[in-house]
N, C-alpha and C positions, 0 to 999 in steps of 0.2 A: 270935578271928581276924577277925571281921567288924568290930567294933567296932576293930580294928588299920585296915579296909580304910578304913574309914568316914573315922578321922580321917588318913589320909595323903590321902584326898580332900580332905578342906575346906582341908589345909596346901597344895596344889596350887594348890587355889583362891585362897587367900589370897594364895599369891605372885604370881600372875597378875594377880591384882585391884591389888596393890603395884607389879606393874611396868608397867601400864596406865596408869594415876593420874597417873604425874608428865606421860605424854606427853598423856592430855587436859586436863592441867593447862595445859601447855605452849599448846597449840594453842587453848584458850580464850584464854591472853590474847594471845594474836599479837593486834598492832594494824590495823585494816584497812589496805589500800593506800591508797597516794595515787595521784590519777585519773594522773597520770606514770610511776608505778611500774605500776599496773596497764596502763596503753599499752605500757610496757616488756615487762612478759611475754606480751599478747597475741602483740606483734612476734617476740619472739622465739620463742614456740610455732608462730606461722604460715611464719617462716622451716624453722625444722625440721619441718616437715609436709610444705612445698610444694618442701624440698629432693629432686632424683632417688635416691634411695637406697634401700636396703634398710630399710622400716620397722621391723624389730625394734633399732634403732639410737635410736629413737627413746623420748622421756618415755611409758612407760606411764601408763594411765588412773587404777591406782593412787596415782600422786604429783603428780596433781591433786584440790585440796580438794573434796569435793560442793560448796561455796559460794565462790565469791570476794567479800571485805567492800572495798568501795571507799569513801572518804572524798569526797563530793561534796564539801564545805564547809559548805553545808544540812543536809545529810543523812548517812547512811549507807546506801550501799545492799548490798543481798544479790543477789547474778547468781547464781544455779544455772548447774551446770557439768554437769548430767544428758546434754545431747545433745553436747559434747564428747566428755564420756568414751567413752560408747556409742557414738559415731564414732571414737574414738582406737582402741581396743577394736576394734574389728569390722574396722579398714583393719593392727593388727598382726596380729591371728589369722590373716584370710582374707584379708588383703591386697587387700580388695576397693575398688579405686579409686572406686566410688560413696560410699563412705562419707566421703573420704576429700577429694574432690568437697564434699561435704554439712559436713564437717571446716572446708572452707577458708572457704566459702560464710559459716559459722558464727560463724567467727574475725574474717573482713570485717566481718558485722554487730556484731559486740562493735565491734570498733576504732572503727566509724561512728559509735555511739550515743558512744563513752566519750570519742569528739571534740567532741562537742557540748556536752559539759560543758564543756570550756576556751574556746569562744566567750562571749567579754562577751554579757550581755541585750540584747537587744534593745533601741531605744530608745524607748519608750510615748508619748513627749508629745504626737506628732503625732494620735496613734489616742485620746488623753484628752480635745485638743480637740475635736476632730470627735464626742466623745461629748458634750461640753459642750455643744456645739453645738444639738446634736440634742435636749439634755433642755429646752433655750431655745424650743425651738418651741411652736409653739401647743398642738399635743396633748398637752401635760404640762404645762401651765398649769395645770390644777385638778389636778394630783396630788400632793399632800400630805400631812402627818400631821393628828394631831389639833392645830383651833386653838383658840384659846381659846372660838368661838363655841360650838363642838362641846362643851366644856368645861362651859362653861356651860347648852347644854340639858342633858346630861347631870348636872348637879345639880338643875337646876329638874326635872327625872325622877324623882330620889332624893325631893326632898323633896316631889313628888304623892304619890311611891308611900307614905312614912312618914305622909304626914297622911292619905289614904284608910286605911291602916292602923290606925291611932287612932281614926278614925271607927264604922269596921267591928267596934271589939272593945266598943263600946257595946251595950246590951243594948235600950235602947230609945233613940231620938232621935227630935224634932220633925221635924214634917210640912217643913219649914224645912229641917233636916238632911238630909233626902232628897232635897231638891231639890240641895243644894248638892255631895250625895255625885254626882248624876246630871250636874253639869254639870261635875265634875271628872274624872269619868271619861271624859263627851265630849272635852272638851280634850285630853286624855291622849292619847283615841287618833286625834283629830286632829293633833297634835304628833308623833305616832310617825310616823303614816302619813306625813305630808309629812315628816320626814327619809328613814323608809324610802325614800319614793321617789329623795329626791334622790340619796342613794348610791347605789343601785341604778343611775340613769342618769348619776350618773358615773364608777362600777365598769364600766359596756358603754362607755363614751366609751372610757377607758384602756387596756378590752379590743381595742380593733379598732384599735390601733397595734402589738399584741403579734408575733411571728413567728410563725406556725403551726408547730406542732412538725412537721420533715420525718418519711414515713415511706416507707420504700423498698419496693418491691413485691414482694411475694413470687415466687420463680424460685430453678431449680435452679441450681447453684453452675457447670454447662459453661456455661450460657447468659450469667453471669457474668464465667467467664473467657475468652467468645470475643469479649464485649463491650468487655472490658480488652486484648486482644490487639489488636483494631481501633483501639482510638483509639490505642495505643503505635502501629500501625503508621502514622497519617494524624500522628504528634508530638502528639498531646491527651497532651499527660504527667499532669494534671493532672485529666483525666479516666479515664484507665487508672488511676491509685492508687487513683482513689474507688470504679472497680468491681471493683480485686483486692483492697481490703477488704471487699467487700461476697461476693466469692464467696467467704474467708475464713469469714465468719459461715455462710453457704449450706451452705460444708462442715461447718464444726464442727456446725449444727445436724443434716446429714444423718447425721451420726456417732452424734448421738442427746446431743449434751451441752447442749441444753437445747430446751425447750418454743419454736414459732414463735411469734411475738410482734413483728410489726415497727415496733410503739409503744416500743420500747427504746430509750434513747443509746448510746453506745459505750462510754461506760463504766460502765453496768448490763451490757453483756455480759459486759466483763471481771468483773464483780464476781461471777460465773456461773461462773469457774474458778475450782478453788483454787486457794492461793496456789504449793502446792510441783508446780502442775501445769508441767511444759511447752510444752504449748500456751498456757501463760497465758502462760510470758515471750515467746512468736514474735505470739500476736494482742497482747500490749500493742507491741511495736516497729510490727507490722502501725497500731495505732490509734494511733499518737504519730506515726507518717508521714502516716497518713490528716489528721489533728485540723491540724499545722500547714499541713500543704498545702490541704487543704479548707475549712479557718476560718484559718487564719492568712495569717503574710507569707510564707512561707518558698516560695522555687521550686521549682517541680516540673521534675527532666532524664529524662535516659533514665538515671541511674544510680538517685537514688530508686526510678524504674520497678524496676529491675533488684533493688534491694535488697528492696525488697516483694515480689518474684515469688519469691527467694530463701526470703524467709520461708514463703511459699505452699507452696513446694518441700520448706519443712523440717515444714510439720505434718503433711504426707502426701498432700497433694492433689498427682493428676497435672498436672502444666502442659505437655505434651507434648514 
């Protein structure tokens, strides 16, 4: 009888496992979106969200993929779809308009980033002169590889150090020989000492052209955002992004996600979440806003403003 129970189980299972198969078969090889297609469904997800309606009318959280695959052209990218769902989810159950707020909020930033892909490159020539420019200057005069003079002490090197060697595996040599072992080892390290030096003082020349690596000060993540709140309100757009990324860090760190350190770049922080975190995908958007507006070209408005604070909004942090 048991042995009857045992295999009408594994037969259950086996169907199961049969009719499982074909559909993750299926859904493995669905092809990624195209950045078009995928623009297409964000739009039409954020129309039926931000329509007046009754949300149970609406696409449950189940018949969105945990991943959306987008074909950059470069690349392939992977968007987790975690804080969708759990917003999709939370505004049909409880119909809780914050989520739903937090929904829309979400969807905008997908659509903003997945616009950026359809923008032509930028155009570098003018930013490759001005580098050309700059490596022309004096202070990079002596900064080179190895030339052949280099080349050639560095044999005349090999071949002191082979003939002391030969010398040295003698068991006895002339009063002669000791002289000759003593003035070659002088040479030697006369020869060293003045390259050693001269590298050395033109490793510090090339240094004191270098940028000082910036380090931001350590402070709590309010003093952050009331710092970001002030320049948005005097129009420092440009400077409100750079401090509601920085209370971004303030917070995650006071969350306990990683050790204070503010010898870090921005992207050793990120490298500090994992990958299936989502906080990792709100602080990469937070640091790809930050990065072009603060080292790049890109302009800073009040809608960047607004899309960063957004993000701020989405890891948990109170923005008032």
């Amino acid at each position: 009888m048991n042995h009857a129970r045992v295999a009408r189980s594994v037969l259950v299972l086996l169907m199961l496992l049969a009719a499982a198969a074909p559909r993750a078969t299926a859904a493995a090889a669905d092809p990624p979106l195209s950045v078009p297609e995928y623009v297409a469904r964000l739009d039409v997800l954020t129309a039926l969200v931000a329509a007046p309606h009754d949300p149970s009318g609406r696409p449950s959280a189940g018949e969105i993929p945990q991943v959306w695959r987008v074909d950059g052209s470069l690349r392939v990218f992977d968007i987790p779809t975690g804080l969708v769902r759990r917003d999709l989810r939370a505004w049909q159950a409880r119909r809780d308009e914050a989520a739903r707020e937090r929904l829309l909020n979400h969807l905008h930033l997908l659509r903003s980033e997945a616009a950026s892909f359809e923008r032509p490159a930028a155009d570098r020539v003018a930013e490759r002169a001005l580098l050309t420019g700059i490596l022309k200057a004096d202070e990079f005069r002596n900064v080179h590889g190895p030339t052949w003079l280099d080349r050639l002490r560095q044999r005349v090197l090999e071949l002191v150090a082979r003939l002391l060697g030969r010398l040295f595996e003698r068991s006895a040599i002339p009063a002669i020989g000791n002289v000759l072992v003593y003035v070659l080892i002088a040479l030697a390290v006369v020869v060293l000492a003045v390259w050693t030096f001269r590298f050395l003082r033109q490793t510090a020349a090339a240094d004191t052209v270098l940028p000082e690596r910036i380090i931001a000060p350590t402070r709590e993540w309010p003093l952050w955002l009331a710092d970001a709140q002030a320049a948005a309100a005097r129009g420092s757009w440009r400077d409100a992004i750079h401090l509601t990324y920085w209370c971004a860090v303030s917070f995650l760190e006071a969350k306990g996600a990683w050790r204070p350190d503010r010898t870090r770049t921005p992207r050793e922080y990120l490298r500090l979440l994992p990958a299936s975190s989502d906080d990792r995908t709100l602080l990469a958007a937070l640091t790809r806003r930050f990065e072009l507006v603060w080292y790049g070209t890109e302009p800073a408005d009040a809608q960047a403003f607004a899309d960063s604070i957004a993000n701020l909004k989405n890891l948990g942090c109170p923005t008032g």
